[in-house]
Structures are given as structure tokens and as C-alpha cells.
LUMNU-175379 format. One record per residue (C-alpha): residue in one letter; x, y, z. Coordinates in steps of 0.05 Angstrom, whole numbers, plus 32768, in hexadecimal, padded with zeros to 4 digits. Layout:
<pts>
AXYZ...
</pts>
This chain:
<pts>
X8F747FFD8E03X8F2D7FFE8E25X8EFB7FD08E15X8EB77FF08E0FX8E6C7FDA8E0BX8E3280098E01X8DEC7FF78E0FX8DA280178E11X8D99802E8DCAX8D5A80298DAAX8D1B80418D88X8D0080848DB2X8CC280A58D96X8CD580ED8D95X8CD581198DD7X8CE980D78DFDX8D2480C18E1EX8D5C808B8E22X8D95807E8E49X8DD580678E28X8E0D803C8E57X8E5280338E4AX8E7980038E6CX8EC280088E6CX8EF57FCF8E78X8F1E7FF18E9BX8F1980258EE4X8EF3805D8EC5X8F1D80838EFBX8F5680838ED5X8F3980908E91X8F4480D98E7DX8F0E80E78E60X8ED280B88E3BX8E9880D98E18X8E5B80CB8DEBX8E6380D68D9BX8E3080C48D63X8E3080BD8D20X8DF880C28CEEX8DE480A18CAAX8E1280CF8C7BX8E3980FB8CAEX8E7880FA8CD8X8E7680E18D15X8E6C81168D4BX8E7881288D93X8E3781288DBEX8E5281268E0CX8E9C811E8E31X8EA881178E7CX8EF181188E98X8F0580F18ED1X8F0681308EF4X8EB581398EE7X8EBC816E8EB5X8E88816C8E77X8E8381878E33X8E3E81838E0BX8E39818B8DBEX8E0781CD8DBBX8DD6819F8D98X8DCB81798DD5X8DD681A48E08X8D9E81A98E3CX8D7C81678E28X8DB8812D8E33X8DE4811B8E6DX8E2381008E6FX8E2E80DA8EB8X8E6080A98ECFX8E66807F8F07X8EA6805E8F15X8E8B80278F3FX8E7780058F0AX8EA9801E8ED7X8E69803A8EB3X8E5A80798E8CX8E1180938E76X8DEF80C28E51X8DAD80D08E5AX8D8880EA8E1BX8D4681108E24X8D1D813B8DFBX8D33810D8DC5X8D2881308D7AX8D2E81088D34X8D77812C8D2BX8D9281028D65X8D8280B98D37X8DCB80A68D39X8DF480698D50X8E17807F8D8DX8E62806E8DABX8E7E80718DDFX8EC480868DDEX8F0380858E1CX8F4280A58E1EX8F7980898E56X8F9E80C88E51X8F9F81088E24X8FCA80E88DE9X8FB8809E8DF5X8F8F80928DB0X8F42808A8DBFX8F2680498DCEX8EE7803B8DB1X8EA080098DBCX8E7D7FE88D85X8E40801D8D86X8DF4801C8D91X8DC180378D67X8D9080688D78X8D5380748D51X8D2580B58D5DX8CE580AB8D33X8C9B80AC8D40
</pts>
């Protein structure tokens, strides 16, 4: 298991930005893959953003072209930067890690997010 911790969340008027960090207790090197997912009041949780340890990405089409997913394996950290921020993307937020592709996802505690003018 990986021991996560998220940080930055908070209340955004719409149109502005905030930068999410994930900090992993493990070498992010040898995490397969770790990614963003949210869940809102009343719906399933949801992908947002995944980076492999090999620097590939994957955006959910609602966010695509307005968040970045980052990571930088000095400090065992992964980001996502949220811009153009809309109402729709109120949420809490998770990070999630994978060691390998059928190792059972680790999980952080979540941060909320709040869009709203």
C-alpha cells in the first residue's frame, strides 16, 4: 500500500485556478500509474487525469484543455493544475496510485474543491 496526502483544494470563484498536490509515500518512480478522480454530491466518483510512470496521460473530455496532470519524482509528488475552473468541477478530489497493473489502487483521504461565485 501507498500512503497518500492531497493538498490545495479550496473555494475558486469561477474562471480561476488551483493546483492540487499529491504526495505519495512511496518512489513515485515505481508507481505505475497515479491519477486525479473526483466525486460529486450525488454521483460516482470519476476519473479526471492519470500519468504513468512512463509520462503518459489520459484526460476525462470534460477537462481536457483546462487541467494538468504533472509529477515530479523528486519529491514523490503529483499535481494537477485546474484552470478555467467551471461550477461542474465542485467536487472533492483523490488522488489515487497503482504499484503495478493488478496491485489494487491505493487511495488519499480527498480535498474538496468548491467552484462558486
Amino acid at each position: 500500500q501507498v500512503q497518500l496526502v492531497e493538498s490545495g483544494g479550496g473555494l475558486v470563484q469561477p474562471g480561476g485556478s488551483l493546483r492540487l498536490s499529491c504526495e505519495a509515500s512511496k518512489s513515485i518512480s515505481r508507481i505505475f500509474v497515479m491519477g486525479w478522480y473526483r466525486q460529486a454530491p450525488g454521483k460516482q466518483r470519476e476519473m479526471v487525469a492519470t500519468i504513468t510512470n512512463g509520462d503518459g496521460v489520459n484526460y476525462a473530455d470534460s477537462v481536457q484543455g483546462r487541467f494538468t496532470i504533472s509529477r515530479d519524482s523528486a519529491k514523490d509528488t503529483i499535481y494537477l493544475q485546474m484552470n478555467s475552473l467551471e461550477p461542474a468541477d465542485t467536487a472533492v478530489y483523490y488522488c489515487n496510485a497503482k504499484r503495478t497493473p493488478v496491485t489494487p489502487p491505493s487511495w488519499g483521504q480527498g480535498t474538496q474543491v468548491t467552484v462558486s461565485s
